[in-house]
C-alpha positions in Angstrom: -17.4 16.8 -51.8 -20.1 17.8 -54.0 -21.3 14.6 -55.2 -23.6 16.0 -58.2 -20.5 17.9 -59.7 -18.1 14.7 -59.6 -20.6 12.4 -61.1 -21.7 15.2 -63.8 -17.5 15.3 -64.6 -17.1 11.6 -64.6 -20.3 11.0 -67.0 -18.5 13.5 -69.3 -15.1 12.3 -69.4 -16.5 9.2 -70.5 -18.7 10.3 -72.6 -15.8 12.3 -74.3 -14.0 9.0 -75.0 -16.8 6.1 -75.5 -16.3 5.9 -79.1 -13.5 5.0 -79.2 -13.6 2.6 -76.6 -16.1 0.9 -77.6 -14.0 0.4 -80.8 -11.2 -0.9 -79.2 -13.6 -3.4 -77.8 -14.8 -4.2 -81.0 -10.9 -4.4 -82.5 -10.7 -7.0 -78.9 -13.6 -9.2 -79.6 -12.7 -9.7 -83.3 -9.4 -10.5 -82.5 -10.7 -13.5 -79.7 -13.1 -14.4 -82.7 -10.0 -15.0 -84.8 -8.1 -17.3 -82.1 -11.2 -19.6 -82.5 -9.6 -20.2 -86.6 -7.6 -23.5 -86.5 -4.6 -21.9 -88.0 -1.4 -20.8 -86.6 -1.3 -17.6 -88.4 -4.6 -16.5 -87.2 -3.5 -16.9 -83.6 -0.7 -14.9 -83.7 -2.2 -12.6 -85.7 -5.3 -12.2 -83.4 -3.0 -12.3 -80.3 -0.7 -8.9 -82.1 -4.3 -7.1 -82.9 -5.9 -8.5 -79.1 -2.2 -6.8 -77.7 -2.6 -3.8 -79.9 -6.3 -3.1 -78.9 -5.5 -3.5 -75.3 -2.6 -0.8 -75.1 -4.8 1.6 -77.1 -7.0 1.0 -74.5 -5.2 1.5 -71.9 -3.6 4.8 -73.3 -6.4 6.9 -74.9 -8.6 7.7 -71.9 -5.5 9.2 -70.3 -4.5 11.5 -72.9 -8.2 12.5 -73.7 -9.5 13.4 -70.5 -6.1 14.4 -68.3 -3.8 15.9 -70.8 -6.4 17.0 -73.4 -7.6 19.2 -70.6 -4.1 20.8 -70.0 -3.7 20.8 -73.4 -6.9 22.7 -74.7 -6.9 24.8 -72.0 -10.2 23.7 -70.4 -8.5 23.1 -66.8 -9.2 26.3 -65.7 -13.0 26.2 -66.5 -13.1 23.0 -64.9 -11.5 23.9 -61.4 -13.4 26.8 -61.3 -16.3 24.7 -60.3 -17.1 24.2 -57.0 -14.8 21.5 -56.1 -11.1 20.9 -54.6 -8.1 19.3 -56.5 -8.5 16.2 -54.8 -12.4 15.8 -56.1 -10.8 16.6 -59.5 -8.2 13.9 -59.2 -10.6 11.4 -58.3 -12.8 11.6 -61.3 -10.1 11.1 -63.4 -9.2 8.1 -61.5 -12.4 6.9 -61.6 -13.8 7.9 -64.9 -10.7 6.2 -66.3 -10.7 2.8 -64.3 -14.4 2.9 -65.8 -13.5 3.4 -69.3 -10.9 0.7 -69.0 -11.2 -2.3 -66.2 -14.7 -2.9 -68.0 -13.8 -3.4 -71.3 -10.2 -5.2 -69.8 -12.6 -8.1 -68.1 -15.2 -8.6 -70.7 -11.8 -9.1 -73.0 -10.2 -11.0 -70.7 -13.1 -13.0 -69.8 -13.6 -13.7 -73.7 -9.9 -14.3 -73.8 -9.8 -17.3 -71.5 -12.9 -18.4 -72.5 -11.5 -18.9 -75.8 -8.6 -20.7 -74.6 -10.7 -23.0 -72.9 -12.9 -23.9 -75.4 -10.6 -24.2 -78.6 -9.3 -27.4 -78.4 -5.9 -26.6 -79.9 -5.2 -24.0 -77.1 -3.9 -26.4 -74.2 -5.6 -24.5 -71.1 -2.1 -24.2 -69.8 -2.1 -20.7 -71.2 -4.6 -19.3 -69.1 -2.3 -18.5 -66.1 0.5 -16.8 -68.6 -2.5 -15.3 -70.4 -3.9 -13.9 -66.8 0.1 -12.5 -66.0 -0.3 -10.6 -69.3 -3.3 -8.9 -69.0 -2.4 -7.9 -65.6 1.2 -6.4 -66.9 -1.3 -4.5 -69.5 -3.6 -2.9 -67.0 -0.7 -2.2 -64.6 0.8 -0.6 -67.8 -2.5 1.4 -67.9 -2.8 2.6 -64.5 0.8 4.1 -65.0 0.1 6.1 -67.8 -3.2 7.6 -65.9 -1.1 8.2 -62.7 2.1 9.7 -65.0 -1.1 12.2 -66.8 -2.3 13.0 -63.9 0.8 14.2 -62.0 3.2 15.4 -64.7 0.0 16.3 -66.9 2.6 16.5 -69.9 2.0 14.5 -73.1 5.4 13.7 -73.8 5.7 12.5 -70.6 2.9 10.1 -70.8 4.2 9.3 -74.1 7.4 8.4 -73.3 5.4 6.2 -70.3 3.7 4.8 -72.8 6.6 3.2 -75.1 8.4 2.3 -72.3 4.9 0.1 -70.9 5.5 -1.7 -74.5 9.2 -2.4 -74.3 8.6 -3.9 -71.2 5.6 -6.3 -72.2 8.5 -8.0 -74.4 10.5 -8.8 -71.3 7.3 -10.2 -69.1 6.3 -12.4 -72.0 9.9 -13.7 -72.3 10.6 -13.8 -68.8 7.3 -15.5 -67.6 7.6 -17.7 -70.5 10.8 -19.0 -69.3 10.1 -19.5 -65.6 10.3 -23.3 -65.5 7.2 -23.5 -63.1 5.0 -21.8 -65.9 7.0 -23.3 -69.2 6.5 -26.8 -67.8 2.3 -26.2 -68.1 2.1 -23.8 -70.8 1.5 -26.1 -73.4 -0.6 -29.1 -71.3 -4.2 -29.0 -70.1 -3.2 -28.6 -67.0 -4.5 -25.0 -64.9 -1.4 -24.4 -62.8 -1.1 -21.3 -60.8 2.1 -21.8 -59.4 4.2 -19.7 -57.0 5.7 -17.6 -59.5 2.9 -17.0 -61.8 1.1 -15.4 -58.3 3.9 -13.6 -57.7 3.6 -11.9 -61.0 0.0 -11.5 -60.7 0.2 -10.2 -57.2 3.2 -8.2 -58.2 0.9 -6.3 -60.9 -2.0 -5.9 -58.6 0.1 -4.4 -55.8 1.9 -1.8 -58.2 -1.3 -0.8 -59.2 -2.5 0.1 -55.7 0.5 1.8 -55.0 0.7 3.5 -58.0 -3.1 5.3 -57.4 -2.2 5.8 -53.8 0.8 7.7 -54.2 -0.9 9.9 -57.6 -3.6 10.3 -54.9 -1.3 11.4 -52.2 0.7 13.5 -54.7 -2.4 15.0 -55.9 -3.4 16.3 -52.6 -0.5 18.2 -52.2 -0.3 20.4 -55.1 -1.2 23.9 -55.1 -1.5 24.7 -58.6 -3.5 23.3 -61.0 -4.0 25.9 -63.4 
């Protein structure tokens, strides 16, 4: 494993797609700024726009940096550096978690720090709020891991509105568990057994996810 070759690929990848990032960020932290406003229209306009920055977030760096690369033709050049497919997989995996578990938990962070601060928000939220952003970056991970092993944009587009659809159901469905509608609106921080099972749920999906694109990875034999 050439180590000087992955971290040269993995400084460019997110070089390629800091810009926007970083404005996605921005999009994030003006939406928590808006949460702070004492109105009810401002919330849920601020949580659409926090939503909205998220999933662009969590789909960009995928399409730039795995299927761009299939799709500009700049695959070959790249594999025709002195490393093996399963170096090149994992500086997508990690140039990608980079570009979007840092920005996910300074917007989280800001997130709950908001809700604990506004006195309107009851703190209750901050469990259904955590079960959310998890469903977003397991949402994320999926849409690296379908890039990387179908490396097909309609694919990962398809992926992508699916991930949507579904955030619907989780925010109707954990909304509706009795164990986390009973606390949602008090000031109590509950995480109760099915709110960990959700969270847990999303972390372990995730693992599996990058395991098996890993594992999948490893076993092609073309990737030109």
């Amino acid at each position: 494993m050439n180590m000087r070759i992955l971290g040269i690929l993995i400084r460019k990848d997110v070089r390629l797609v800091m810009m926007p990032v970083l404005f996605y960020m921005l999009v994030g932290a003006v939406a928590i700024g808006m949460m702070g406003v004492e109105r009810h229209a401002f919330f849920y306009a601020a949580s659409v726009l926090l939503i909205t920055a998220m999933i662009a977030l969590g789909f960009h760096p995928a399409m730039a940096t795995v299927v761009g690369e299939r799709k500009e033709q700049t695959l070959a050049f790249v594999m025709s550096m002195p490393i093996t497919p399963t170096d090149y997989t994992w500086t997508k995996v990690l140039a990608n978690l980079l570009l979007f578990f840092v920005p996910f938990l300074l917007l989280l962070g800001g997130t709950l720090g908001m809700i604990s601060v506004r006195p309107s928000m009851p703190d209750g939220l901050i469990p259904y709020a955590v079960i959310l952003f998890g469903y977003l970056a397991a949402t994320a991970v999926l849409i690296l891991c379908v890039a990387l092993v179908t490396e097909s944009m309609q694919w990962t587009i398809v992926v992508q509105i699916a991930g949507n659809l579904g955030l619907q159901g989780v925010m109707y469905g954990a909304s509706t568990i009795p164990a986390i509608k009973s606390t949602i609106n008090t000031e109590m921080i509950v995480w109760s057994e099915p709110a960990l099972l959700f969270i847990g749920s999303e972390i372990a999906i995730s693992l599996i996810l990058l395991a098996a694109t890993l594992w999948l990875q490893s076993r092609k034999t073309d990737f030109i």
